[in-house]
C-alpha positions as CSV (number, residue, x, y, z in Angstrom):
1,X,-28.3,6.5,13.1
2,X,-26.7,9.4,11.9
3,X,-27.1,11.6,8.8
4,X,-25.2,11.9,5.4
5,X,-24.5,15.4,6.6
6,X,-23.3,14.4,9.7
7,X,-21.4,11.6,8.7
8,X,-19.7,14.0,6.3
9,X,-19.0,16.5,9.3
10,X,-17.3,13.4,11.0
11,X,-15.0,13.0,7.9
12,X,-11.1,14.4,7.1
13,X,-12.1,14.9,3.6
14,X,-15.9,14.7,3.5
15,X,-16.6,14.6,-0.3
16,X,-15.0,11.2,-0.1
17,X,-17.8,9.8,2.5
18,X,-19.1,7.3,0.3
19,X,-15.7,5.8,-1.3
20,X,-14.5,5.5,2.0
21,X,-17.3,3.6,3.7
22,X,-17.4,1.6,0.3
23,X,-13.3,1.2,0.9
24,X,-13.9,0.2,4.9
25,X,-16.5,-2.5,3.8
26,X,-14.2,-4.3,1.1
27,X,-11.4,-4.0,4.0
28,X,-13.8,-6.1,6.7
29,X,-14.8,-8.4,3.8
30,X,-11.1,-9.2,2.6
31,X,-10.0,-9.5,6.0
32,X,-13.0,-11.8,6.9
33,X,-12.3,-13.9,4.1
34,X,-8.8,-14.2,4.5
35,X,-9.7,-15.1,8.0
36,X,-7.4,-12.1,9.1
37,X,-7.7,-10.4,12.8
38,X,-6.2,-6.7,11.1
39,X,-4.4,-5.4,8.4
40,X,-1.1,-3.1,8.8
41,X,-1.5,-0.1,6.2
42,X,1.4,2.8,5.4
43,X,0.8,6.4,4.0
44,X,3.5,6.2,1.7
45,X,3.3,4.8,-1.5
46,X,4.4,1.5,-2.6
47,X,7.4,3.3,-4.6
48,X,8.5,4.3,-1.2
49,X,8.7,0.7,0.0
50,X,10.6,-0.7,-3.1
51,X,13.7,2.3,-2.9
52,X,13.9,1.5,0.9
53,X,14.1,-2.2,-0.1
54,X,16.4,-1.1,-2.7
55,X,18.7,0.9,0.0
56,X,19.1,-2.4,2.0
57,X,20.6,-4.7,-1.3
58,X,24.8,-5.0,-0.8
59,X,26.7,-3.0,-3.6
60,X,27.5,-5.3,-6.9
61,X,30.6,-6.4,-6.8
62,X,32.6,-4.4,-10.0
63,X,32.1,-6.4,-13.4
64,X,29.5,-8.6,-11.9
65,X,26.6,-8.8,-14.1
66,X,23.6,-11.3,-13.8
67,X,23.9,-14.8,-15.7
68,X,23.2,-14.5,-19.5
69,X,24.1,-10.8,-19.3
70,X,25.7,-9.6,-22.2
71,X,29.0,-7.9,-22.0
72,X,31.0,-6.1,-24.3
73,X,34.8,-6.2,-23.1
């Protein structure tokens, strides 16, 4: 078994040691109660995702506005 100061030596950002392990055990947990084998996870933000997702959508059509849209002329 190893020590908190080498646990810490182990670590990217080592003041973070104990939100991390705390982080890695609600990981196995979820995934164990999901019944999941793994988990897929990104380092960019969820932000990121949605303006990708908002890249892909097809141009409105001109004048097209969503049902029950108000519009003036």
């Amino acid at each position: 078994m190893s020590t908190e100061d080498e646990r810490r030596a182990r670590l990217m950002l080592p003041d973070r040691s104990e939100v991390l392990a705390a982080g890695v055990l609600i990981l196995r947990e979820t995934l164990r109660h999901l019944e999941l084998d793994a988990i897929e996870a990104s380092e960019h933000d969820l932000l990121d995702g949605a303006a990708l997702a908002a890249a892909e959508l097809p141009e409105p059509d001109e004048g097209d506005a969503p049902p029950g849209a108000y519009t003036c002329c």
